[in-house]
Legacy VTK file of the C-alpha trace (Angstrom):
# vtk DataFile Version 3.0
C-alpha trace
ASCII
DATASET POLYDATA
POINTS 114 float
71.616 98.315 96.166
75.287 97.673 97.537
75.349 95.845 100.958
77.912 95.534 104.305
79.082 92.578 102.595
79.938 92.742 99.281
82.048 95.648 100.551
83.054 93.621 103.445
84.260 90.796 101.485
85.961 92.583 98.570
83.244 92.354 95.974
83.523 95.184 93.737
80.068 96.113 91.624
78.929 98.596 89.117
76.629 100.189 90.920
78.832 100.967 94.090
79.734 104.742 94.789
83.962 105.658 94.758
83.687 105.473 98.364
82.014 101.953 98.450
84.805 100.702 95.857
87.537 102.319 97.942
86.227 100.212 101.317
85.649 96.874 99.082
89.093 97.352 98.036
90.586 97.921 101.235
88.832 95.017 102.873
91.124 92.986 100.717
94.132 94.154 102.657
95.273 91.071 105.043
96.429 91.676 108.428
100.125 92.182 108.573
100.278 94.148 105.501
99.830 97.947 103.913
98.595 99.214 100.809
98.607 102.694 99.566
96.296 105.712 98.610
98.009 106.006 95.944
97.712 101.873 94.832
93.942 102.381 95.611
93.921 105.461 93.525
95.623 103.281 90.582
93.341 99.620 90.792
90.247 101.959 90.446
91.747 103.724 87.521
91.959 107.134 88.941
94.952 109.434 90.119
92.595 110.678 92.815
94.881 109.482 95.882
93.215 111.995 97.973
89.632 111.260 96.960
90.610 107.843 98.531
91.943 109.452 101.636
88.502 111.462 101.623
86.365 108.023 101.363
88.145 106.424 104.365
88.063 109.087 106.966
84.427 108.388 106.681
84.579 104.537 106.407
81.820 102.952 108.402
82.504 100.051 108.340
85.656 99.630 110.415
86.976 97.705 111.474
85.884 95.329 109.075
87.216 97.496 106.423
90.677 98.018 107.778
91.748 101.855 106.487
94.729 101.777 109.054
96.307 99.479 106.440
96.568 102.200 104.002
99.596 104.339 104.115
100.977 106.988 102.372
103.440 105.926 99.148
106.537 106.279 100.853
105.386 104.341 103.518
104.556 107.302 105.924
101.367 107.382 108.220
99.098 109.536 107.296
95.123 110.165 107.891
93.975 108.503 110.463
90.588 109.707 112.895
91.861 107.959 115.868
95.469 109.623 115.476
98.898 108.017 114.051
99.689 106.570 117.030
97.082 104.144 117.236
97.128 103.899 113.979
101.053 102.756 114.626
99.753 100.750 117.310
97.573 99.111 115.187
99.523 97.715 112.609
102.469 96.895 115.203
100.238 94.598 116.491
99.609 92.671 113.571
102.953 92.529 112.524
104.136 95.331 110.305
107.816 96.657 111.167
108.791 100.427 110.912
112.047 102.096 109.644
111.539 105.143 112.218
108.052 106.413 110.855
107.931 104.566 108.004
106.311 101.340 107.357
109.153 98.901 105.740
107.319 98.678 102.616
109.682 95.565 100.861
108.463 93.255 103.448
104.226 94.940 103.904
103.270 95.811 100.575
100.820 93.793 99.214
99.614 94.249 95.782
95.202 94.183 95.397
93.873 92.912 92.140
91.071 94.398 90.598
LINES 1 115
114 0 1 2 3 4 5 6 7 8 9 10 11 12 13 14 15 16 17 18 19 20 21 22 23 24 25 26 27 28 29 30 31 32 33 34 35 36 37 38 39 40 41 42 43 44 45 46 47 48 49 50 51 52 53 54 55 56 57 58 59 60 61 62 63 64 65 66 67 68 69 70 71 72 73 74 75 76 77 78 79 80 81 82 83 84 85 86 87 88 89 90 91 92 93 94 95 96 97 98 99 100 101 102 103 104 105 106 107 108 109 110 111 112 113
């Protein structure tokens, strides 16, 4: 049985669901930076960038697993329940700078291992 935290802290099992691997995953992501759907997609050998999408719009365990840290490959908000602007507000908070829309990706992007 997968618990709160193994997918709070990261831990990645067999036995998890996609969903639970997508959340462990993004509970990796540190404050001030972005992943994307697509770089989830890719560390849990799938193409399935939506799938991932899918399992964070019903993440429960937010904020602990922080899905407004995921952004779309071009840096572009996307998907978020509470809307894009908090989801803006959010992240400008912690420190992430925009290029209009866009999240400046050069200086955010951090890379998950597996």
């Amino acid at each position: 049985m997968v618990t709160k935290p193994q997918i709070t802290t990261g831990r990645l099992t067999k036995d998890m669901t996609f969903h639970e691997r997508v959340w462990a995953l993004t509970s990796r992501i540190p404050r001030g930076k972005v992943t994307t759907y697509g770089h989830i997609a890719a560390k849990l050998n799938t193409r399935a960038f939506r799938a991932v999408g899918q399992a964070l719009h019903c993440n429960p365990y937010a904020p602990a697993v922080p899905c407004h840290r995921v952004v779309g490959s071009d840096g572009k908000l996307t998907g978020f329940a509470r809307g894009l602007s908090h989801k803006k507000r959010m992240l400008k908070r912690e420190g992430v700078t925009f290029a209009g829309e866009k999240v400046k990706l050069r200086e955010h992007l951090v890379t998950l291992s597996r």
